[in-house]
C-alpha positions as CSV (number, residue, x, y, z in Angstrom):
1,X,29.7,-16.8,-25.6
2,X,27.4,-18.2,-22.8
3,X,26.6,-15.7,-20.0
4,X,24.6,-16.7,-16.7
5,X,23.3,-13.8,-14.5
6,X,22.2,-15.0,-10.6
7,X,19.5,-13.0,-8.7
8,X,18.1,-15.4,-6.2
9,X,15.6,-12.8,-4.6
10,X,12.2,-11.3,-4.6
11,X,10.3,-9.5,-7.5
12,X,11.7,-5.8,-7.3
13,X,15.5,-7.4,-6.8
14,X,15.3,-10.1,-10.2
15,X,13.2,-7.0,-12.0
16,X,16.2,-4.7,-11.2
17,X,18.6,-7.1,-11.9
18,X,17.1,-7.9,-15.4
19,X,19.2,-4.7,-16.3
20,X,22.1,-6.6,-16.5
21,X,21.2,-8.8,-19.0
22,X,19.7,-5.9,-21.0
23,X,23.3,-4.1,-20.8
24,X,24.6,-7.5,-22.0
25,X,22.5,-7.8,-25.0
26,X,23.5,-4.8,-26.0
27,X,27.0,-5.6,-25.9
28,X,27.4,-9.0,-26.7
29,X,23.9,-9.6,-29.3
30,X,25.0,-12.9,-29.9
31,X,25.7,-14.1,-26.8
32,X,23.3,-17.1,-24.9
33,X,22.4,-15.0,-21.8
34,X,20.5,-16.9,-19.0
35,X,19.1,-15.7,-16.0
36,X,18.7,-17.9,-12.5
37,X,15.9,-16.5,-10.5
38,X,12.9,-17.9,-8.1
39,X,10.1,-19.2,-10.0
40,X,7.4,-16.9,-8.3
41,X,9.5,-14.0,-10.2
42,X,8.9,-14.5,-13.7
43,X,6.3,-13.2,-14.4
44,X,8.4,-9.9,-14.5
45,X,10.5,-11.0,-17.2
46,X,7.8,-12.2,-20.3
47,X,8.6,-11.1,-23.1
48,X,12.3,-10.1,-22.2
49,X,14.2,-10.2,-25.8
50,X,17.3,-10.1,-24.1
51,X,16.9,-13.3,-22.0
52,X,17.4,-16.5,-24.0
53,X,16.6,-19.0,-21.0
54,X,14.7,-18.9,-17.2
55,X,16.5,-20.9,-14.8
56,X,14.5,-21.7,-12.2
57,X,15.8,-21.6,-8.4
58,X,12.5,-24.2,-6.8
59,X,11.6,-24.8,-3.5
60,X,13.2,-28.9,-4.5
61,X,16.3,-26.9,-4.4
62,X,16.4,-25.1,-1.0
63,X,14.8,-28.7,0.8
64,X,16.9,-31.0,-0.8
65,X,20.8,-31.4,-1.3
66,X,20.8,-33.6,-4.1
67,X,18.2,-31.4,-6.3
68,X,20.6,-28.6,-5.6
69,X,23.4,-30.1,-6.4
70,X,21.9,-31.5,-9.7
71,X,21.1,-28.0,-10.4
72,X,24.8,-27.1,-9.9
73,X,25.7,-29.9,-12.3
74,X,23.3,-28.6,-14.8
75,X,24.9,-25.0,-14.4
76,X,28.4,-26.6,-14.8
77,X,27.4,-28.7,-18.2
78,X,26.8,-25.7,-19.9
79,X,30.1,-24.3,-19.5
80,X,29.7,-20.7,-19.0
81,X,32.3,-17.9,-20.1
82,X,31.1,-15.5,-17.7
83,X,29.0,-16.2,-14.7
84,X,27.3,-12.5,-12.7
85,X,26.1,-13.0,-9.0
86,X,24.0,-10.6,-7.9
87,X,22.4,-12.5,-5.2
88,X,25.7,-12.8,-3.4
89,X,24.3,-15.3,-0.5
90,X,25.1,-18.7,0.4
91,X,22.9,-20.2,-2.1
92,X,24.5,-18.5,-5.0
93,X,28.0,-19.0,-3.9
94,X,27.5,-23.0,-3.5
95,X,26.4,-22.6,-7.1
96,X,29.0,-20.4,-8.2
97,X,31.4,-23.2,-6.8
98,X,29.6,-25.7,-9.0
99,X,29.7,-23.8,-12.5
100,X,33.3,-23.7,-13.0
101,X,32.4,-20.6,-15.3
102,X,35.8,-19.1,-16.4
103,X,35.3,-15.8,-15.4
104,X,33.2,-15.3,-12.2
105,X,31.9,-11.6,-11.2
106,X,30.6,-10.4,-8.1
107,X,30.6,-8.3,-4.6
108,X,33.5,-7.9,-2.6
109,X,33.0,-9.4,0.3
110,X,34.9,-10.6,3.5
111,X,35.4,-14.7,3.3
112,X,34.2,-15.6,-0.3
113,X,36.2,-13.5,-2.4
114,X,38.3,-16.7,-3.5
115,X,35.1,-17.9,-5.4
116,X,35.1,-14.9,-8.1
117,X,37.8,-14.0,-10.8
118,X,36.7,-10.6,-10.0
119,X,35.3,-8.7,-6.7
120,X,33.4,-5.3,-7.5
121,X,33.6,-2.8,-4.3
122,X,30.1,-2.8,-2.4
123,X,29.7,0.5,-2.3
124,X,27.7,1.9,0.6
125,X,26.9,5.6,-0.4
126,X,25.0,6.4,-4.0
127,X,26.8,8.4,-6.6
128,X,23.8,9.5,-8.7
129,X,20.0,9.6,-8.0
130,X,19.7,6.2,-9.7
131,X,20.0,4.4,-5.9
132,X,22.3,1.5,-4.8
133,X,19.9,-0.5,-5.9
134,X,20.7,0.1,-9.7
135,X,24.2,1.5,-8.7
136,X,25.4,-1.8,-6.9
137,X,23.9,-4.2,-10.2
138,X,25.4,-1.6,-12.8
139,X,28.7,-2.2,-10.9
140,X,28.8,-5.8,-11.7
141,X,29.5,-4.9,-15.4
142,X,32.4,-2.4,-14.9
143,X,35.3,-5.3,-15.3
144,X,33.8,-6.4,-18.6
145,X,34.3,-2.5,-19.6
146,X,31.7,-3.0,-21.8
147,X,31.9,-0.3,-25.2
148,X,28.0,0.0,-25.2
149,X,26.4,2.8,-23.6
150,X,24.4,1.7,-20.6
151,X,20.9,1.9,-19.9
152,X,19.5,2.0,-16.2
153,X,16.1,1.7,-16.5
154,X,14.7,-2.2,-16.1
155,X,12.3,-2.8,-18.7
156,X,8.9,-4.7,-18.8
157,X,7.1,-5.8,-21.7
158,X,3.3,-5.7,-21.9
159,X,1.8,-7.7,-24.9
160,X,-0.9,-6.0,-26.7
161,X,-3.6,-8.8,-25.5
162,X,-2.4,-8.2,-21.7
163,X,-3.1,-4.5,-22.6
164,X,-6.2,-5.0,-24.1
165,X,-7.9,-7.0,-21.1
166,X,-7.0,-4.5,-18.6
167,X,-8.7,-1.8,-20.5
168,X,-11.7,-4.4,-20.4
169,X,-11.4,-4.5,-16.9
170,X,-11.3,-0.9,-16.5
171,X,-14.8,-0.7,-19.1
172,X,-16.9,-3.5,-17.3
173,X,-15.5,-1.7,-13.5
174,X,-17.1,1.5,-15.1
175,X,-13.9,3.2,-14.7
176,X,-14.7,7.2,-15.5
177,X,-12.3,8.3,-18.4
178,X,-12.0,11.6,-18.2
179,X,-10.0,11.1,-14.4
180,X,-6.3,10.7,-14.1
181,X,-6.2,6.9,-12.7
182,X,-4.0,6.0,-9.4
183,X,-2.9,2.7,-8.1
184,X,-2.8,2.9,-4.3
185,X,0.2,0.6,-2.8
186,X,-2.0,-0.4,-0.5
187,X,0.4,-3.0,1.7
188,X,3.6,-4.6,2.1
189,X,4.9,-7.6,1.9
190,X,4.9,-8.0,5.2
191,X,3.7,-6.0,8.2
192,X,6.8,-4.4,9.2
193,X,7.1,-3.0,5.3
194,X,3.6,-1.5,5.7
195,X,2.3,2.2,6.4
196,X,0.0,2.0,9.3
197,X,-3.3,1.3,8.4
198,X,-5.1,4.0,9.6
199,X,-2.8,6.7,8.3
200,X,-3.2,4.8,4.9
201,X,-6.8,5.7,4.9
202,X,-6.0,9.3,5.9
203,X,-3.3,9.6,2.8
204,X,-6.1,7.9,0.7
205,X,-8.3,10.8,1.9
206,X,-6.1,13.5,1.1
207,X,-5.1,12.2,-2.5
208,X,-9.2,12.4,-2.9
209,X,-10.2,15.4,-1.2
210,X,-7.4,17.5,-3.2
211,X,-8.4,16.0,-6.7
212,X,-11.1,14.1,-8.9
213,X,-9.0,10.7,-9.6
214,X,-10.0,6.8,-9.8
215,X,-8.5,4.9,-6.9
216,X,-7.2,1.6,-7.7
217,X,-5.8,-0.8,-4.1
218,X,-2.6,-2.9,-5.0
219,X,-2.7,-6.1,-2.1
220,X,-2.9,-10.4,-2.5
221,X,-5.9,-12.0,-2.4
222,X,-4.7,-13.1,1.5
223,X,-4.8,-9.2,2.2
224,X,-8.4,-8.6,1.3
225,X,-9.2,-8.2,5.4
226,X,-6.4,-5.5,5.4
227,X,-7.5,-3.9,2.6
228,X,-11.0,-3.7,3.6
229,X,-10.1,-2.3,6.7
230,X,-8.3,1.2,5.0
231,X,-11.2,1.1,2.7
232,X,-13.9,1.2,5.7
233,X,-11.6,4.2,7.7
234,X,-11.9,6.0,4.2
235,X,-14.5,8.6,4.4
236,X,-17.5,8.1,1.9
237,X,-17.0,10.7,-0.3
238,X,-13.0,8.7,-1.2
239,X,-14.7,5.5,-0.9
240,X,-16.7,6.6,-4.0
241,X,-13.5,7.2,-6.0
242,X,-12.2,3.9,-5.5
243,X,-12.6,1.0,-7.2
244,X,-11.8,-2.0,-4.5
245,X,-12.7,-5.1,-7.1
246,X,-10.9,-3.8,-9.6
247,X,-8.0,-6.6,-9.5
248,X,-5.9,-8.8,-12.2
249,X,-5.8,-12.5,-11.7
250,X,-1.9,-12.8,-11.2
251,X,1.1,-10.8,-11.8
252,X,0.7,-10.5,-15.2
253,X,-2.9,-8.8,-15.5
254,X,-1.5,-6.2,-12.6
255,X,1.1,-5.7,-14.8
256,X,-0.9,-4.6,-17.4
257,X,-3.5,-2.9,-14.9
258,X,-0.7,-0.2,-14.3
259,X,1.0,0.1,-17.8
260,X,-2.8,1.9,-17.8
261,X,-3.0,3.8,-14.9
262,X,-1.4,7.4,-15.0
263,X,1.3,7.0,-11.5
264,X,1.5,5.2,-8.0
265,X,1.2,5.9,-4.8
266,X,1.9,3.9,-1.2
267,X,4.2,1.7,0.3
268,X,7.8,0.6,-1.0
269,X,7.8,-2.9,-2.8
270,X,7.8,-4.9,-5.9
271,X,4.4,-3.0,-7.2
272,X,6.6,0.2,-7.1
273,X,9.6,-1.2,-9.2
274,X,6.6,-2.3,-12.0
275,X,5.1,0.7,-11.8
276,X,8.7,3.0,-12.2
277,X,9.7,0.2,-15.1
278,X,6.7,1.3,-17.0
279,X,7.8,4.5,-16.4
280,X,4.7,5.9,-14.2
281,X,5.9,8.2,-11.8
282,X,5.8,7.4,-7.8
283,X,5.5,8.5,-4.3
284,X,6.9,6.3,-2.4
285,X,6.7,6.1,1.6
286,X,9.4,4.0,3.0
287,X,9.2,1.9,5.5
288,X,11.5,3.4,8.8
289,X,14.0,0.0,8.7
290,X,14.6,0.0,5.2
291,X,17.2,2.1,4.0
292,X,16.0,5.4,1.9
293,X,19.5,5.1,-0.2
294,X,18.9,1.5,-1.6
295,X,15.3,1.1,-3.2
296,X,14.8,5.6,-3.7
297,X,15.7,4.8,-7.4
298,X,15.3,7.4,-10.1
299,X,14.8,10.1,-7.2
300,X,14.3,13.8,-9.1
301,X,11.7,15.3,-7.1
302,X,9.1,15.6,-9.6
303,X,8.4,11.9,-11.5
304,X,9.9,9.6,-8.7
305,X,9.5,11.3,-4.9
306,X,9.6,9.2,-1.4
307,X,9.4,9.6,2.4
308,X,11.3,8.2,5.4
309,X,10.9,8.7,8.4
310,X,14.0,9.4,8.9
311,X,13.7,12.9,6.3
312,X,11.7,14.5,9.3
313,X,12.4,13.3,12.9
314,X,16.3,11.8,12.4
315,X,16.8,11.3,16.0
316,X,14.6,8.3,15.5
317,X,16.8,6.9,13.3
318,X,20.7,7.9,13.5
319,X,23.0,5.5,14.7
320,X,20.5,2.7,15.2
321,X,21.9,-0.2,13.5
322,X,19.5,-2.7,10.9
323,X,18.8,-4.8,14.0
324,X,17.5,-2.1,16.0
325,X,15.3,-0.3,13.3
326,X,14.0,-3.8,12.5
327,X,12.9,-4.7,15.9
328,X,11.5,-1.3,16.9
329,X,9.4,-0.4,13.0
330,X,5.9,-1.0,14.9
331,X,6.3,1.4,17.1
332,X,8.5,3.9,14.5
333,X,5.4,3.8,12.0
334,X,3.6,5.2,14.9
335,X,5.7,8.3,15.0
336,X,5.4,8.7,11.1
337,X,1.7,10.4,11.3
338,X,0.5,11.2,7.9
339,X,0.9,14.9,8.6
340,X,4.2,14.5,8.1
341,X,3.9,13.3,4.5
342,X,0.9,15.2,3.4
343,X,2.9,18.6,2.7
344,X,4.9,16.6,0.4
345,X,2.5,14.4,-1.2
346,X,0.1,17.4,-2.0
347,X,3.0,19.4,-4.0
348,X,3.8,16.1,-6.0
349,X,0.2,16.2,-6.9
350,X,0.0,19.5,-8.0
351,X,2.9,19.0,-10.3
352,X,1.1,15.6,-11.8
353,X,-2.8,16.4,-11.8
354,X,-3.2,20.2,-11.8
């Protein structure tokens, strides 16, 4: 049996997906399961036992017709049984086209259902605490009715070199052993998915006022002016606590920089779907246009916790559509003032450092 999973999307969506295939392993071991995904994602899925080949969806492909036709082709030669879309956009459905896999499984959706042998409900509310997120890919395996038991959790796999270099990173940084270690999500991927500045530093302030930690930022090389800026609002005495240099050369190495620090903390984004995958806890704070229900994942109060907006001053929020939310998140951040979150954030802290 060949098997081809499609997640056309950014780091947190292909390392969430990537449960599929493990949920397909499991069921089918001897199965070829491949896995189509943008090539700045794969650094998330090393070492992956249960994915036998990387397809990679290239920038050739979204500028020209021909490459992505020829990567159609390619996806048709191999002649899948069963093809899984969890990307579920234009790009994927032109390739779905293409395959000519005999069993075709995705979303039910208005206009394209005629593409898939099977059309899984898109369900809009979250059953469990898992979060659409994991709910929604989960679903995608429901018409194989798979007689495995199925395992949420996405899974990343740090090699014991990886491991070892971050732990010489955190001896030449000096980094004090006997302190629980916290990796700070310091920025979004974008400006509209990132806590204000300002109140960043205040949250940073409050994680080291309460408690003796090391303070490790998460941002890009192309953030460095950002993150120096919540660094220089931090009063001295945090500033001392964190270590701002402390950094891995790609994904990889900040990969294995959190499989050794003890949880994270800060905005919603791929850094947060690592960090739960390695199964650190998190408190997340979401970002006022992204829905709480999708990306909350693993939500029990105690390892995973987040924040919305929207859990303290709903007005600002209810029955303003995507568009809306989107436009207006600038000026929503600025109504989300740290002492909102602190309360919360200083009981999930007791639970993990007292």
């Amino acid at each position: 049996m060949k098997i081809i999973v499609i997640q056309q999307k950014m780091i947190g969506d292909v390392l969430v997906s990537s449960i599929i295939c493990n949920n397909l392993r499991k069921a089918y071991p001897e199965a070829q399961i491949d896995y189509l995904v943008y090539e700045s994602t794969i650094a998330v899925l090393e070492g992956n036992p249960n994915i036998d080949n990387i397809i990679l969806f290239q920038e050739e492909h979204k500028k020209s017709r021909l490459s992505f036709v020829k990567l159609g082709l390619q996806i048709r030669k191999e002649k899948y049984d069963i093809l899984i879309d969890a990307y579920s956009k234009m790009e994927s459905w032109l390739l779905v086209f293409l395959s000519n896999a005999k069993r075709r499984i995705s979303y039910k959706k208005v206009g394209r259902n005629f593409l898939y042998t099977d059309n899984v409900p898109f369900e809009e509310l979250p059953e469990t605490n898992l979060g659409l997120a994991i709910e929604r890919r989960l679903s995608l395996l429901k018409p194989l009715s798979l007689n495995t038991k199925i395992d949420p959790l996405p899974i990343l796999y740090v090699t014991i070199k990886e491991n070892e270099t971050a732990l010489d990173l955190f001896k030449k940084h000096q980094i004090q052993k006997n302190r629980k270690t916290i990796m700070i999500s310091l920025l979004g991927s974008e400006k509209l998915k990132t806590y204000p500045l300002k109140y960043m530093s205040t949250i940073i302030d409050t994680i080291a006022d309460l408690h003796d930690v090391n303070l490790l930022f998460n941002y890009f090389p192309k953030q460095i002016e950002d993150a120096k800026v919540v660094y220089s609002n931090c009063k001295p005495s945090t500033q001392e606590k964190i270590y701002f240099d402390l950094l891995g050369n790609d994904l990889r190495s900040f990969i294995a920089i959190m499989n050794n620090c003890d949880m994270i903390i800060g905005n919603d984004g791929g850094s947060i779907n690592i960090a739960k995958s390695l199964e650190k806890p998190s408190f997340i704070i979401f970002s006022p246009w992204i829905e709480k229900k999708i990306w909350a994942t693993f939500e029990d109060e105690v390892n995973h916790k987040s924040v919305h907006l929207n859990d303290f001053i709903p007005e600002l929020i209810e029955n303003k559509n995507y568009k809306s939310l989107k436009s207006n998140t600038l000026d929503l951040y600025k109504k989300f003032n740290p002492s909102l979150i602190i309360p919360s954030l200083t009981q999930y802290l007791k639970t993990h450092l007292s």
